[in-house]
N, C-alpha and C positions, 0 to 999 in steps of 0.2 A: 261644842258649837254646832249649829245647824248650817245646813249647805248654806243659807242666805250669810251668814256672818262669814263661813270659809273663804264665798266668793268676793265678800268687799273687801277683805283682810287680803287674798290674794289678790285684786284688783287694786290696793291700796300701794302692795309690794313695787308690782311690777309697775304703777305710775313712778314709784321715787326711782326704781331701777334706769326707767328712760329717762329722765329729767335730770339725772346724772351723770347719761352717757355709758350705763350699765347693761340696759335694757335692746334689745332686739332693735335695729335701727328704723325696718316699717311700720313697728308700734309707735315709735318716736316721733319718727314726720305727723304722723295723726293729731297728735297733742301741741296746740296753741295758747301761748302763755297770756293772759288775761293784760298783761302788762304790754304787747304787740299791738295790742288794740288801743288800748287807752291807756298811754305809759304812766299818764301824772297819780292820775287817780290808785291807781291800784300799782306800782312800781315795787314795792316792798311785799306785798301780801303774800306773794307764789300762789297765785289761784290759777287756775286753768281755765278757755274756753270752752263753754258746754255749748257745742252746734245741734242745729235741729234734727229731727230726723222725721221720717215720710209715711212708714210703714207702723202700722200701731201693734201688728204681730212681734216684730223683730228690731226693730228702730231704738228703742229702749233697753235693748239687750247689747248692742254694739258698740265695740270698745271706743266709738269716736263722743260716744255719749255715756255711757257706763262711767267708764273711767274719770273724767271729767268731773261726773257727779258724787264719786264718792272722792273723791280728792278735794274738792272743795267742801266736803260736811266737816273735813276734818280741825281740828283748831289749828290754828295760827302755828304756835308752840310744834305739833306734830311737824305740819308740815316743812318746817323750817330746822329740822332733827339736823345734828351732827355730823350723824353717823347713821350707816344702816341699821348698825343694830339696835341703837337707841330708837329709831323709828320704830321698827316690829313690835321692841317694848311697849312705846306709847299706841301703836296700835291694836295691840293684844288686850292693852290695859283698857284702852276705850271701847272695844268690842266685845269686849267683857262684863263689862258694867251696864252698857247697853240689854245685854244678855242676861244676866242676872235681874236688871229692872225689870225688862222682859216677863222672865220667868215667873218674879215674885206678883206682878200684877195679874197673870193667868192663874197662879194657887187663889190667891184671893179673888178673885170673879168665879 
């Protein structure tokens, strides 16, 4: 894997870590559950609030948006894992295949 896949694979970690009461507690206050805002609509999906950001250097980099963002690319199924470790699995395995398509479309171009 390339640093871009390490960092969503670890950014993916540490959202399920806080959302479970795992995770560092100032990362946790950051992350608003998509379902606080509009409980009807979205009540079951576990998606997360993606807030704006100001700064177009670093704004995009910042775990109040990073995080957010790669937690909602993830499917349903992932995010709604068992367990930790069956998360990692589905996350490995969707990062992977990600990476591999990847791959296989740069050989052939």
């Amino acid at each position: 894997m390339d640093v871009p896949e390490r960092t969503e694979y670890k950014l993916g970690v540490m959202i399920y870590r806080c959302l479970h009461g795992q995770g560092p507690r100032y990362l946790a206050d950051h992350l608003i559950t998509a379902s606080d805002i509009a409980p009807r609509r979205s009540a079951n999906r576990n998606r997360l609030t993606v807030l704006r950001y100001r700064l177009s250097t670093y704004g995009c980099r910042a775990f109040d948006y990073a995080g957010p963002t790669v937690w909602n690319s993830l499917p349903d199924e992932v995010r709604n894992s068992d367990s930790f470790d069956s998360f990692k699995r589905f996350m490995k395995t969707i990062i992977f295949s990600r990476y591999s398509l990847i791959s296989a479309l740069e050989v052939i171009l």
